[in-house]
N, CA and C atoms of all chains as a GROMACS GRO file, in nm:
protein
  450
    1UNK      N    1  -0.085  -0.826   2.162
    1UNK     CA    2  -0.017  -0.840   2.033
    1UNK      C    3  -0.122  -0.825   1.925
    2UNK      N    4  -0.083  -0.737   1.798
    2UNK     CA    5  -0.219  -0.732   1.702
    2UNK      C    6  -0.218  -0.869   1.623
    3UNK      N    7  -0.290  -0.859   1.514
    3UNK     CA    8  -0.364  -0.992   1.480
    3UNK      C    9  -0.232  -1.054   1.367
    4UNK      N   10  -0.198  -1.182   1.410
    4UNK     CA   11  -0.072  -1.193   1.406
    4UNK      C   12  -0.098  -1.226   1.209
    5UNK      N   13   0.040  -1.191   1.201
    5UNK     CA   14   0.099  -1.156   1.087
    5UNK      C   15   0.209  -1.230   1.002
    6UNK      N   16   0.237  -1.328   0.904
    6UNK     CA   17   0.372  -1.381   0.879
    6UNK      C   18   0.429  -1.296   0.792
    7UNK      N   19   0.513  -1.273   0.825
    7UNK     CA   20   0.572  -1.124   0.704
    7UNK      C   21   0.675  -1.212   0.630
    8UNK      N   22   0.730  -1.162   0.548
    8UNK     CA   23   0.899  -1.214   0.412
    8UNK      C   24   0.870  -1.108   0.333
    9UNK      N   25   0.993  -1.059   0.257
    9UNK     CA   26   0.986  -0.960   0.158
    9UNK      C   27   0.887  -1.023   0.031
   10UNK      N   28   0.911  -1.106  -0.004
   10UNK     CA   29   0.770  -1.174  -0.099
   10UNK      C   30   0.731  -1.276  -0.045
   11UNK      N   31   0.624  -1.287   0.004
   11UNK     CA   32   0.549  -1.394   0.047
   11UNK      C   33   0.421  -1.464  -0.055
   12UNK      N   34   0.418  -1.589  -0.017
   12UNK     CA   35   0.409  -1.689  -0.104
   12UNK      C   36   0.292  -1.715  -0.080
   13UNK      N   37   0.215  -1.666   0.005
   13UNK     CA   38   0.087  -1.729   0.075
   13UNK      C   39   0.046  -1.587   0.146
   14UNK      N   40  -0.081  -1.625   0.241
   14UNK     CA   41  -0.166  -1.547   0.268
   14UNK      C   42  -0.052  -1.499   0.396
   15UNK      N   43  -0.087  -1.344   0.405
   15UNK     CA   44   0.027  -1.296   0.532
   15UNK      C   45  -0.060  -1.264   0.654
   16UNK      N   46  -0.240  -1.261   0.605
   16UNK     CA   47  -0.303  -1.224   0.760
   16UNK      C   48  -0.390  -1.315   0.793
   17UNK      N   49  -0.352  -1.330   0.881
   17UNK     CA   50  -0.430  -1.479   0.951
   17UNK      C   51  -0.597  -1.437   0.971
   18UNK      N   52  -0.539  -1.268   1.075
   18UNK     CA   53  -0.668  -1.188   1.125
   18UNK      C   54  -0.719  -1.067   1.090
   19UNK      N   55  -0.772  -1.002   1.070
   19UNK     CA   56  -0.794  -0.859   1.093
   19UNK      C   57  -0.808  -0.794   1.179
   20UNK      N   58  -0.758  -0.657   1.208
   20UNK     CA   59  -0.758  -0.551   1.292
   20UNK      C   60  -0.930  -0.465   1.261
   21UNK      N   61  -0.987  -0.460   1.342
   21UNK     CA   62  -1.182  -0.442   1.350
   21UNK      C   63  -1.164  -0.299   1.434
   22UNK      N   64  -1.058  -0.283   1.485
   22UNK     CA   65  -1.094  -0.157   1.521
   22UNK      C   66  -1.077  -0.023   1.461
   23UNK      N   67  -1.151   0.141   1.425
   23UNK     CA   68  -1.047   0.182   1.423
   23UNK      C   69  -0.955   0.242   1.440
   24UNK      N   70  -0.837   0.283   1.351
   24UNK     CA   71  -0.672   0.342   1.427
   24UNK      C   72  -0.691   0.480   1.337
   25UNK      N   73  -0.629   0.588   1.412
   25UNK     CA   74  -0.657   0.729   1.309
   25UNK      C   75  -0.535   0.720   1.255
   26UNK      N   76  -0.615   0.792   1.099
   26UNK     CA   77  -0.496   0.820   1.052
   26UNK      C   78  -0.332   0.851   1.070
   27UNK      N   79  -0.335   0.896   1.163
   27UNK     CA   80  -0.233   0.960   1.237
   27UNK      C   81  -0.096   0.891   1.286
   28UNK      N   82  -0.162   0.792   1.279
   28UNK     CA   83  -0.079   0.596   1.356
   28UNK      C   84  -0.048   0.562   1.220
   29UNK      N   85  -0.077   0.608   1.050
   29UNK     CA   86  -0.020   0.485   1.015
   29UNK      C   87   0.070   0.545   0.950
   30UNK      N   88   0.173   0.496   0.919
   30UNK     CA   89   0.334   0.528   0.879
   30UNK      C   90   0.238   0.468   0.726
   31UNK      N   91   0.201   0.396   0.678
   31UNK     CA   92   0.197   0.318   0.553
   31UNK      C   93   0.101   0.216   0.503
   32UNK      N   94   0.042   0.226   0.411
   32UNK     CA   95  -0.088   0.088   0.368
   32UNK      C   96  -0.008   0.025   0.281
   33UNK      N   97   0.030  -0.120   0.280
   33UNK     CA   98   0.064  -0.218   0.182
   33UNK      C   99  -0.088  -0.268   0.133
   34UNK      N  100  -0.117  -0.267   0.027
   34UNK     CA  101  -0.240  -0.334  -0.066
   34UNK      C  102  -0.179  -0.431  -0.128
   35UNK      N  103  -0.192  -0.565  -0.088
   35UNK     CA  104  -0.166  -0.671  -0.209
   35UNK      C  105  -0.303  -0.756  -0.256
   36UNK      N  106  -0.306  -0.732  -0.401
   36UNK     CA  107  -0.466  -0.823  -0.472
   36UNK      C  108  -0.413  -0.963  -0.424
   37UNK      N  109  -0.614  -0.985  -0.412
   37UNK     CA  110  -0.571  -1.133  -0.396
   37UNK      C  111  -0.487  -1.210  -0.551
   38UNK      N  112  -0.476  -1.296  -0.545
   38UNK     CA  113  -0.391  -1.380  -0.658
   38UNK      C  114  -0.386  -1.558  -0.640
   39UNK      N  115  -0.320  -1.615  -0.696
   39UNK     CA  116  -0.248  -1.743  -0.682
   39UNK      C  117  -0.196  -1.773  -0.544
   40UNK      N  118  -0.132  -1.652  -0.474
   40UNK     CA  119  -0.079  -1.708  -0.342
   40UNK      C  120  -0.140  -1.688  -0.243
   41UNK      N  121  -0.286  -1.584  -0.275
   41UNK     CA  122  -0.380  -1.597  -0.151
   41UNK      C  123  -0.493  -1.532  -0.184
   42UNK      N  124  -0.635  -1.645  -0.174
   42UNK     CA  125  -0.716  -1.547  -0.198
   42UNK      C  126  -0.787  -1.412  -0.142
   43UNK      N  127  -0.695  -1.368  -0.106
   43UNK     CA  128  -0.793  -1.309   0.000
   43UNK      C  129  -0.690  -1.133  -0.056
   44UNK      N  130  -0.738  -1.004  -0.062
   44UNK     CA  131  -0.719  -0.902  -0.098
   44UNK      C  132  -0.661  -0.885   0.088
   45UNK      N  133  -0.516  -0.826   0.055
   45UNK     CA  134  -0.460  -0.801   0.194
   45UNK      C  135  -0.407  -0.684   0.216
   46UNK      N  136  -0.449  -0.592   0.336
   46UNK     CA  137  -0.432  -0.442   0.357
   46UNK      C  138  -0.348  -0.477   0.460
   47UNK      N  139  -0.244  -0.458   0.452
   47UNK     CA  140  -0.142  -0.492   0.608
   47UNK      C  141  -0.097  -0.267   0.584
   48UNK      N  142  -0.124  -0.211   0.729
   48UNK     CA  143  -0.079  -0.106   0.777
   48UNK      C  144   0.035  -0.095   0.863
   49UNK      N  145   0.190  -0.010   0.830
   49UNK     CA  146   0.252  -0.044   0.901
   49UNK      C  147   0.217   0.123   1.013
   50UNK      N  148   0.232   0.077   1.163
   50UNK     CA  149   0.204   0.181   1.233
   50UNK      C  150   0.304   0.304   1.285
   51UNK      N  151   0.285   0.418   1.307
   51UNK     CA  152   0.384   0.521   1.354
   51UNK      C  153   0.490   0.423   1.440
   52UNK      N  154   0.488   0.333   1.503
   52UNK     CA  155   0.554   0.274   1.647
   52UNK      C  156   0.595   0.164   1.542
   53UNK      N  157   0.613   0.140   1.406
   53UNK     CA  158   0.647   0.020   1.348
   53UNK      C  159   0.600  -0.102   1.377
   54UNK      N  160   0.477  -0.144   1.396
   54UNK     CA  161   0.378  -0.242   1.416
   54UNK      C  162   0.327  -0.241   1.314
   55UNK      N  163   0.290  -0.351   1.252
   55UNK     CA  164   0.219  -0.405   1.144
   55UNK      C  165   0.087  -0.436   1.156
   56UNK      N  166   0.004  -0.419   1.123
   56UNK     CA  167  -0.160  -0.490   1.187
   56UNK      C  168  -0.205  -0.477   1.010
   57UNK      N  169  -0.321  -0.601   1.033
   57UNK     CA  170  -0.380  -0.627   0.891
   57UNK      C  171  -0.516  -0.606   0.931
   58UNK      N  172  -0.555  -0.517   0.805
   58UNK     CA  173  -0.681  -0.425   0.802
   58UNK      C  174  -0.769  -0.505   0.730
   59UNK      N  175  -0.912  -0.514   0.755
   59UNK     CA  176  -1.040  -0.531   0.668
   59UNK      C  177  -1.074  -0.503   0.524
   60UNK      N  178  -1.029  -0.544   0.432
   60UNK     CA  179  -1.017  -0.406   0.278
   60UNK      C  180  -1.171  -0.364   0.274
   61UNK      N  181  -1.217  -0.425   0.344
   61UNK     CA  182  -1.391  -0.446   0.308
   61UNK      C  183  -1.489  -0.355   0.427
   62UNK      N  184  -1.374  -0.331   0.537
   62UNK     CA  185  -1.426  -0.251   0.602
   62UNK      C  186  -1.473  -0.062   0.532
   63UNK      N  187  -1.563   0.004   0.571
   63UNK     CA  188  -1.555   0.126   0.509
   63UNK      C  189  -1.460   0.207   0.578
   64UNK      N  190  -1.427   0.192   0.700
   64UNK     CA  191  -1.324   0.300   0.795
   64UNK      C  192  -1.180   0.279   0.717
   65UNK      N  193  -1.143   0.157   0.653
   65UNK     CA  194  -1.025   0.130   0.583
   65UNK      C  195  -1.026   0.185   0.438
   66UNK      N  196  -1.161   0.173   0.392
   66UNK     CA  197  -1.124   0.209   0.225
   66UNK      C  198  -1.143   0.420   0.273
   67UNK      N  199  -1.196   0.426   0.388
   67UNK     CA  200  -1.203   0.628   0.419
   67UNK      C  201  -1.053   0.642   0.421
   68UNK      N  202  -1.029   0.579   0.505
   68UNK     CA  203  -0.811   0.588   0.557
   68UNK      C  204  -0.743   0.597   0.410
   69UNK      N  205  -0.781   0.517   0.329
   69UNK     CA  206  -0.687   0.500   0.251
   69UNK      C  207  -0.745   0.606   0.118
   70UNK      N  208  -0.878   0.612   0.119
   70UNK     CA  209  -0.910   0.766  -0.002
   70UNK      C  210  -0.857   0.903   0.022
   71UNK      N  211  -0.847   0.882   0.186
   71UNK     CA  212  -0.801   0.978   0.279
   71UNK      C  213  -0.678   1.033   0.280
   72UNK      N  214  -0.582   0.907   0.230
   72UNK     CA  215  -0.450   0.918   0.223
   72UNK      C  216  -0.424   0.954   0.055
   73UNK      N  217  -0.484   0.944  -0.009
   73UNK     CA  218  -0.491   0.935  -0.164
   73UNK      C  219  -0.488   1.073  -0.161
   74UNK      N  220  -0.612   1.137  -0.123
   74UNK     CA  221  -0.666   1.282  -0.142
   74UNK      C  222  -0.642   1.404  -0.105
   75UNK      N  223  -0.479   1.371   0.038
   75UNK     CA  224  -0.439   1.438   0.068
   75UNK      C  225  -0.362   1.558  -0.015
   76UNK      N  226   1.413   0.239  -1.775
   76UNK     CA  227   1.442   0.210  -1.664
   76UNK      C  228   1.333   0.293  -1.600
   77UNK      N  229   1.274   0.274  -1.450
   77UNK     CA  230   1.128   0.330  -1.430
   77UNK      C  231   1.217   0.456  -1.390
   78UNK      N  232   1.073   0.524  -1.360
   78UNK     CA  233   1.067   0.661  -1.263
   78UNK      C  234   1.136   0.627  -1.150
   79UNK      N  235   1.254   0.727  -1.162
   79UNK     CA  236   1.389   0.702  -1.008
   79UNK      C  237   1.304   0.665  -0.876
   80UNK      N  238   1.382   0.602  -0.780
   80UNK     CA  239   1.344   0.620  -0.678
   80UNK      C  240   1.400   0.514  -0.590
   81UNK      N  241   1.403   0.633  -0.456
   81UNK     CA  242   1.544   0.600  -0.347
   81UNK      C  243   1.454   0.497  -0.239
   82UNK      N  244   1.502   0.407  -0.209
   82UNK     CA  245   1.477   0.293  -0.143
   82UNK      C  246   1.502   0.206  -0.035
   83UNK      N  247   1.464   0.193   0.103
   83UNK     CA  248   1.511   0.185   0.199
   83UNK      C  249   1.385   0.120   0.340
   84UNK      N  250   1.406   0.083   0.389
   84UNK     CA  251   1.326   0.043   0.468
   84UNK      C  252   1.235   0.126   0.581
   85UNK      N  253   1.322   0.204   0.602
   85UNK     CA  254   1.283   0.329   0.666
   85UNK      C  255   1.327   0.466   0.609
   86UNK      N  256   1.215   0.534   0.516
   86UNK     CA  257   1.246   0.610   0.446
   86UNK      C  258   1.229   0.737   0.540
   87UNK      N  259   1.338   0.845   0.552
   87UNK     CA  260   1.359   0.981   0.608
   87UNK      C  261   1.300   1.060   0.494
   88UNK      N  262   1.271   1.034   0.377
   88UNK     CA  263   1.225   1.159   0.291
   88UNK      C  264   1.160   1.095   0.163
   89UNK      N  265   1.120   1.243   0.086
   89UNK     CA  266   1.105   1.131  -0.054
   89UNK      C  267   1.117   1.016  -0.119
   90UNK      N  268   1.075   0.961  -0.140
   90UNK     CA  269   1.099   0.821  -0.223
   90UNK      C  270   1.092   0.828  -0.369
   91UNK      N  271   0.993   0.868  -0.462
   91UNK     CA  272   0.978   0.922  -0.554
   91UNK      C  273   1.049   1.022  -0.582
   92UNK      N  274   1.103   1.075  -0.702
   92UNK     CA  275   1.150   1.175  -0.794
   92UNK      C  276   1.033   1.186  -0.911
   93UNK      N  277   0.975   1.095  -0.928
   93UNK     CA  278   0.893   1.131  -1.070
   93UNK      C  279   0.832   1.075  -1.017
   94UNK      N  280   0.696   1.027  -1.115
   94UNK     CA  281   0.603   0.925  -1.134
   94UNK      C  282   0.550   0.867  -1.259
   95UNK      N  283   0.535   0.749  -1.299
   95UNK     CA  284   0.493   0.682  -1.420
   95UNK      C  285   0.362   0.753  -1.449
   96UNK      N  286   0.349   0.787  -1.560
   96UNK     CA  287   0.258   0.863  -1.606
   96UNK      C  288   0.093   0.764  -1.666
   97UNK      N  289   0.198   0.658  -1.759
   97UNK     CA  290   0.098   0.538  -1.793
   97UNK      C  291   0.014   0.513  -1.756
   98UNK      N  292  -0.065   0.396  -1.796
   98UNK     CA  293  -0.152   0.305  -1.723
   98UNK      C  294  -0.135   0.189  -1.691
   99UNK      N  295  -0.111   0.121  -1.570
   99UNK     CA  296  -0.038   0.000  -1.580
   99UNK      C  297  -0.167  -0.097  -1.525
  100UNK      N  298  -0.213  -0.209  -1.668
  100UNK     CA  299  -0.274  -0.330  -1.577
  100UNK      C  300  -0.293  -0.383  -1.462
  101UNK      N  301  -0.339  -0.366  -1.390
  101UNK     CA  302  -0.330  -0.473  -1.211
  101UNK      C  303  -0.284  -0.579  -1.227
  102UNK      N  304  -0.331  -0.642  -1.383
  102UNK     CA  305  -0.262  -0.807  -1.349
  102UNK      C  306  -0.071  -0.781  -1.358
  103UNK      N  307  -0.061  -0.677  -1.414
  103UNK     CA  308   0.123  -0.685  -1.352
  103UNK      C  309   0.142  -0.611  -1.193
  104UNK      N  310   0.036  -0.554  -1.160
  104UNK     CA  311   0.091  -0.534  -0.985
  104UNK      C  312   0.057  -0.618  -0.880
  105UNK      N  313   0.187  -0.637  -0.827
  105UNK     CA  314   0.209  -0.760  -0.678
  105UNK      C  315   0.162  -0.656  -0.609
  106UNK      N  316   0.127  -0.586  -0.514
  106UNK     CA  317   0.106  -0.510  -0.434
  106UNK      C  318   0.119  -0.324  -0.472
  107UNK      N  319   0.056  -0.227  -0.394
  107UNK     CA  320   0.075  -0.087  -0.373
  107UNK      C  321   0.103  -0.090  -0.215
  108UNK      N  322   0.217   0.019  -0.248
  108UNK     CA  323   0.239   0.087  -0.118
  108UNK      C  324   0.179   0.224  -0.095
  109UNK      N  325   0.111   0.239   0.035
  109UNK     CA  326   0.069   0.415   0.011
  109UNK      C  327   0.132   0.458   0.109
  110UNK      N  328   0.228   0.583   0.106
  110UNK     CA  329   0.269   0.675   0.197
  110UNK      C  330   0.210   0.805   0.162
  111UNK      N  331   0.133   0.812   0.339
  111UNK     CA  332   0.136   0.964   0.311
  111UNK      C  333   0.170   1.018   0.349
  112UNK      N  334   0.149   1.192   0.324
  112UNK     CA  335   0.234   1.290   0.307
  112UNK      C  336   0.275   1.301   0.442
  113UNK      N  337   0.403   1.392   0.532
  113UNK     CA  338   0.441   1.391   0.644
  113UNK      C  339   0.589   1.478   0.653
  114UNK      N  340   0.632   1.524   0.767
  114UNK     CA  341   0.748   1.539   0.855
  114UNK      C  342   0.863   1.514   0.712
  115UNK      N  343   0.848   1.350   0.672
  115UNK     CA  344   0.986   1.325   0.607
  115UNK      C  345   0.927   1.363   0.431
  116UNK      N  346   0.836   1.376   0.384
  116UNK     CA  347   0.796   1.373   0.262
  116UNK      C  348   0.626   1.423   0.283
  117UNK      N  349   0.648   1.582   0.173
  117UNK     CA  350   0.542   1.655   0.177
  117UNK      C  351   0.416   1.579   0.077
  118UNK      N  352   0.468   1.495  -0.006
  118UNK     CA  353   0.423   1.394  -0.091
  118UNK      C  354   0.340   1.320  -0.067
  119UNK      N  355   0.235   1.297  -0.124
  119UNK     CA  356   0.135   1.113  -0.062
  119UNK      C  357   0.260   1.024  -0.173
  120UNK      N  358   0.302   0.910  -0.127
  120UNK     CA  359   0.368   0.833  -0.221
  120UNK      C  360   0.301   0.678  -0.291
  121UNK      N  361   0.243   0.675  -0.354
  121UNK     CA  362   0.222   0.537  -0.413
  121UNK      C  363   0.301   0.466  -0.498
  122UNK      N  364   0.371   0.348  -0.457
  122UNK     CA  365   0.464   0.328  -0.522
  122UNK      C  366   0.421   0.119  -0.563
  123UNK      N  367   0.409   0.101  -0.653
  123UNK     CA  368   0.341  -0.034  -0.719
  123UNK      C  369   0.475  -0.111  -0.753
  124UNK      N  370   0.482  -0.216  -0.624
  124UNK     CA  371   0.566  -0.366  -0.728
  124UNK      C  372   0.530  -0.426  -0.801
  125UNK      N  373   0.559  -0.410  -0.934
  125UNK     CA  374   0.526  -0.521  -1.039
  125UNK      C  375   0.518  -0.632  -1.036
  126UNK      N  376   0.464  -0.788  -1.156
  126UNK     CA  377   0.504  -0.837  -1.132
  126UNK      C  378   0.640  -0.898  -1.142
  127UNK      N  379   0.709  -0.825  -1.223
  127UNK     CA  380   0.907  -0.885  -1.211
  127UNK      C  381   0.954  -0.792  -1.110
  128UNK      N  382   0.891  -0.777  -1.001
  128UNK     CA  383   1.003  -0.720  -0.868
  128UNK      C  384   1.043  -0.557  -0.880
  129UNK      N  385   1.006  -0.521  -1.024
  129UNK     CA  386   1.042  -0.366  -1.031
  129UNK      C  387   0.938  -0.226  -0.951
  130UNK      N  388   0.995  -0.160  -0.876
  130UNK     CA  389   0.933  -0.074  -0.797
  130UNK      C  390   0.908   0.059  -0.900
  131UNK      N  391   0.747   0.105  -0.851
  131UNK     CA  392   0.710   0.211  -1.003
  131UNK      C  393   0.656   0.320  -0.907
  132UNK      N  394   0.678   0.451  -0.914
  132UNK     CA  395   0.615   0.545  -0.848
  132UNK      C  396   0.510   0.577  -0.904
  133UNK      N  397   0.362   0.560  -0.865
  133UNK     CA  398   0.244   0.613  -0.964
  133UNK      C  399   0.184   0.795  -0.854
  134UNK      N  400   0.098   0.808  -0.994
  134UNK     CA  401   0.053   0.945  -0.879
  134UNK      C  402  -0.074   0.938  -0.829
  135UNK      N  403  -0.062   0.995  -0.757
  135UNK     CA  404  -0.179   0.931  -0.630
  135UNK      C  405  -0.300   1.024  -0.665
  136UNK      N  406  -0.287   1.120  -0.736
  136UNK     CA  407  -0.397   1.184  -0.830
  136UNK      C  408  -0.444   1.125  -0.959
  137UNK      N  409  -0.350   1.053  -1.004
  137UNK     CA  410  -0.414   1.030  -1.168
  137UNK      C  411  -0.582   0.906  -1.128
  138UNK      N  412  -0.679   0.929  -1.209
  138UNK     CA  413  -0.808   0.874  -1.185
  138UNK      C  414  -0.733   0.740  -1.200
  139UNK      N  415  -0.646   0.719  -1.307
  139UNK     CA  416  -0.651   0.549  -1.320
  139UNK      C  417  -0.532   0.451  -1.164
  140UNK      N  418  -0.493   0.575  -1.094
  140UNK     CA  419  -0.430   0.504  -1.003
  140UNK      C  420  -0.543   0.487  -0.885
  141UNK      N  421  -0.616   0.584  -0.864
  141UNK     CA  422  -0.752   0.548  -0.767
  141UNK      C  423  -0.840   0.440  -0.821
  142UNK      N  424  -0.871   0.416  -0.935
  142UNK     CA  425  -0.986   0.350  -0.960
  142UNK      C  426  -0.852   0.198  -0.987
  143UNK      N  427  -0.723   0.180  -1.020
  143UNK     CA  428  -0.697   0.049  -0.942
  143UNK      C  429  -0.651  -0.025  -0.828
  144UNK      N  430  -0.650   0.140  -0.734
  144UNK     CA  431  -0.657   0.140  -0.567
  144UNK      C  432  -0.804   0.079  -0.546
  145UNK      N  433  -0.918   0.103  -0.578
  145UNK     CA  434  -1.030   0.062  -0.579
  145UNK      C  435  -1.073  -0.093  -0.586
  146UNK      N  436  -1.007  -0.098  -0.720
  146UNK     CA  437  -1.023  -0.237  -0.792
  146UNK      C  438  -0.988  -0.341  -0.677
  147UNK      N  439  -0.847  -0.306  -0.678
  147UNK     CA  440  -0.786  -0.358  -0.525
  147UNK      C  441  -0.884  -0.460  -0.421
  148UNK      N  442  -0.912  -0.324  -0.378
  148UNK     CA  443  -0.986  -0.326  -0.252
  148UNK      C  444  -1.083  -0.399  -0.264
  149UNK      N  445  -1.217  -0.384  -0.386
  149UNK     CA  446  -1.319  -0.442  -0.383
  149UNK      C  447  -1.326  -0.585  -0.453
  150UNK      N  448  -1.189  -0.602  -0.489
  150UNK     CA  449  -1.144  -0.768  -0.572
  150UNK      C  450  -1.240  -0.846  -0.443
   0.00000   0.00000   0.00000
Protein backbone atom coordinates (compact mmCIF):
# COMPACT_ATOMS: atom_id res chain seq x y z
CA UNK A 1 0.00 0.00 0.00
CA UNK A 2 1.70 3.57 -0.79
CA UNK A 3 2.35 5.96 1.96
CA UNK A 4 -0.94 6.27 3.43
CA UNK A 5 -3.00 9.19 2.72
CA UNK A 6 -6.33 10.86 4.43
CA UNK A 7 -8.09 12.32 1.53
CA UNK A 8 -11.84 14.73 1.81
CA UNK A 9 -12.62 17.13 -0.90
CA UNK A 10 -11.24 19.98 1.53
CA UNK A 11 -9.25 18.84 4.09
CA UNK A 12 -8.60 20.52 7.20
CA UNK A 13 -5.27 19.21 8.18
CA UNK A 14 -2.22 17.66 6.85
CA UNK A 15 -3.31 14.78 4.11
CA UNK A 16 0.36 13.00 3.99
CA UNK A 17 1.43 11.27 6.77
CA UNK A 18 4.49 9.91 4.33
CA UNK A 19 6.23 10.41 1.30
CA UNK A 20 6.68 8.40 -1.75
CA UNK A 21 11.09 8.43 -2.11
CA UNK A 22 10.95 6.62 -5.03
CA UNK A 23 10.92 7.54 -8.46
CA UNK A 24 7.54 6.97 -10.68
CA UNK A 25 7.89 8.13 -14.54
CA UNK A 26 6.12 10.45 -15.76
CA UNK A 27 4.05 8.25 -17.55
CA UNK A 28 2.09 6.84 -14.19
CA UNK A 29 0.85 10.13 -13.27
CA UNK A 30 -2.72 10.97 -14.31
CA UNK A 31 -2.20 14.39 -12.08
CA UNK A 32 -0.07 16.62 -9.38
CA UNK A 33 -2.34 18.23 -6.66
CA UNK A 34 0.09 21.12 -5.04
CA UNK A 35 -1.40 22.41 -1.88
CA UNK A 36 0.89 25.44 0.06
CA UNK A 37 1.50 24.82 3.32
CA UNK A 38 -1.04 27.15 5.39
CA UNK A 39 -3.09 27.18 8.72
CA UNK A 40 -4.20 23.57 8.17
CA UNK A 41 -0.80 22.11 7.61
CA UNK A 42 2.49 23.05 7.68
CA UNK A 43 3.92 21.21 5.50
CA UNK A 44 3.75 22.09 1.35
CA UNK A 45 1.81 18.84 -0.02
CA UNK A 46 2.37 17.20 -3.58
CA UNK A 47 -0.19 14.30 -3.52
CA UNK A 48 0.08 12.55 -7.39
CA UNK A 49 -2.86 10.86 -8.53
CA UNK A 50 -1.54 7.65 -10.60
CA UNK A 51 -2.55 6.20 -14.23
CA UNK A 52 -4.23 3.05 -12.02
CA UNK A 53 -5.98 5.88 -9.74
CA UNK A 54 -3.71 5.58 -6.69
CA UNK A 55 -2.81 8.48 -4.87
CA UNK A 56 0.80 8.59 -3.39
CA UNK A 57 2.30 11.83 -1.73
CA UNK A 58 5.45 13.15 -3.23
CA UNK A 59 8.59 14.98 -1.61
CA UNK A 60 8.03 18.81 -2.96
CA UNK A 61 11.65 19.04 -1.94
CA UNK A 62 12.74 16.19 -3.73
CA UNK A 63 14.50 17.30 -7.25
CA UNK A 64 12.95 14.15 -9.29
CA UNK A 65 9.44 15.82 -8.17
CA UNK A 66 10.04 19.51 -8.85
CA UNK A 67 11.79 17.71 -12.81
CA UNK A 68 8.09 15.79 -13.04
CA UNK A 69 6.31 18.64 -12.45
CA UNK A 70 8.58 21.47 -14.74
CA UNK A 71 8.27 18.54 -16.96
CA UNK A 72 4.66 18.59 -16.98
CA UNK A 73 4.55 22.49 -17.15
CA UNK A 74 6.87 22.53 -20.28
CA UNK A 75 5.22 20.13 -22.14
CA UNK B 1 -17.65 34.57 -13.57
CA UNK B 2 -14.04 32.70 -14.17
CA UNK B 3 -12.66 31.14 -17.30
CA UNK B 4 -15.37 28.16 -18.19
CA UNK B 5 -14.61 24.96 -17.24
CA UNK B 6 -16.12 21.40 -17.31
CA UNK B 7 -15.71 19.46 -14.14
CA UNK B 8 -15.74 16.03 -13.05
CA UNK B 9 -13.80 13.62 -11.29
CA UNK B 10 -12.61 11.74 -13.99
CA UNK B 11 -12.09 13.97 -16.75
CA UNK B 12 -12.33 12.22 -20.56
CA UNK B 13 -11.17 15.55 -22.15
CA UNK B 14 -10.53 19.14 -21.75
CA UNK B 15 -11.23 20.81 -18.72
CA UNK B 16 -10.35 24.26 -19.58
CA UNK B 17 -11.94 26.40 -22.41
CA UNK B 18 -9.89 29.49 -21.60
CA UNK B 19 -7.50 30.53 -19.09
CA UNK B 20 -7.24 33.51 -16.58
CA UNK B 21 -4.90 35.69 -18.00
CA UNK B 22 -4.16 37.76 -14.57
CA UNK B 23 -2.02 37.41 -11.84
CA UNK B 24 -3.44 35.83 -8.99
CA UNK B 25 -1.69 36.12 -5.34
CA UNK B 26 -0.88 32.57 -3.76
CA UNK B 27 -2.30 33.83 -0.62
CA UNK B 28 -5.86 33.32 -2.47
CA UNK B 29 -4.77 29.73 -3.82
CA UNK B 30 -5.87 26.52 -1.73
CA UNK B 31 -4.10 24.26 -3.97
CA UNK B 32 -2.99 23.71 -8.08
CA UNK B 33 -3.95 20.96 -10.01
CA UNK B 34 -1.55 19.94 -12.93
CA UNK B 35 -2.80 17.82 -15.80
CA UNK B 36 -0.85 16.89 -18.40
CA UNK B 37 -1.26 16.81 -21.78
CA UNK B 38 -2.63 13.18 -23.04
CA UNK B 39 -5.08 10.65 -24.98
CA UNK B 40 -8.11 12.77 -23.33
CA UNK B 41 -6.67 16.46 -23.55
CA UNK B 42 -3.82 17.67 -25.91
CA UNK B 43 -3.48 20.48 -23.20
CA UNK B 44 -1.11 20.59 -19.94
CA UNK B 45 -4.08 21.83 -17.60
CA UNK B 46 -3.43 23.92 -14.48
CA UNK B 47 -6.30 24.65 -12.86
CA UNK B 48 -5.99 26.77 -9.12
CA UNK B 49 -8.76 26.52 -6.23
CA UNK B 50 -9.07 29.65 -4.70
CA UNK B 51 -9.52 30.59 -1.56
CA UNK B 52 -13.64 30.80 -1.79
CA UNK B 53 -13.82 27.28 -3.50
CA UNK B 54 -13.83 28.84 -7.09
CA UNK B 55 -11.94 26.69 -9.74
CA UNK B 56 -9.57 29.06 -12.21
CA UNK B 57 -7.86 27.67 -15.31
CA UNK B 58 -4.29 29.35 -15.38
CA UNK B 59 -1.74 28.79 -18.31
CA UNK B 60 0.84 26.66 -17.73
CA UNK B 61 3.11 28.95 -19.90
CA UNK B 62 2.54 32.32 -18.43
CA UNK B 63 6.11 33.04 -16.23
CA UNK B 64 3.83 34.15 -13.32
CA UNK B 65 2.05 30.68 -13.18
CA UNK B 66 5.59 28.81 -13.02
CA UNK B 67 7.26 31.05 -10.72
CA UNK B 68 3.97 30.45 -8.24
CA UNK B 69 4.26 26.69 -9.12
CA UNK B 70 7.74 27.32 -7.73
CA UNK B 71 6.88 29.41 -4.84
CA UNK B 72 4.73 26.43 -3.99
CA UNK B 73 7.12 24.01 -3.91
CA UNK B 74 9.98 25.78 -2.24
CA UNK B 75 7.46 27.40 0.64
Amino acid sequence: KGPALRGSALELRCQCLSTHSRFIHPKFIRNVNLTPSGPHCKNVEVIATLADGREVCLDPAAPWVKLIIKAILDK
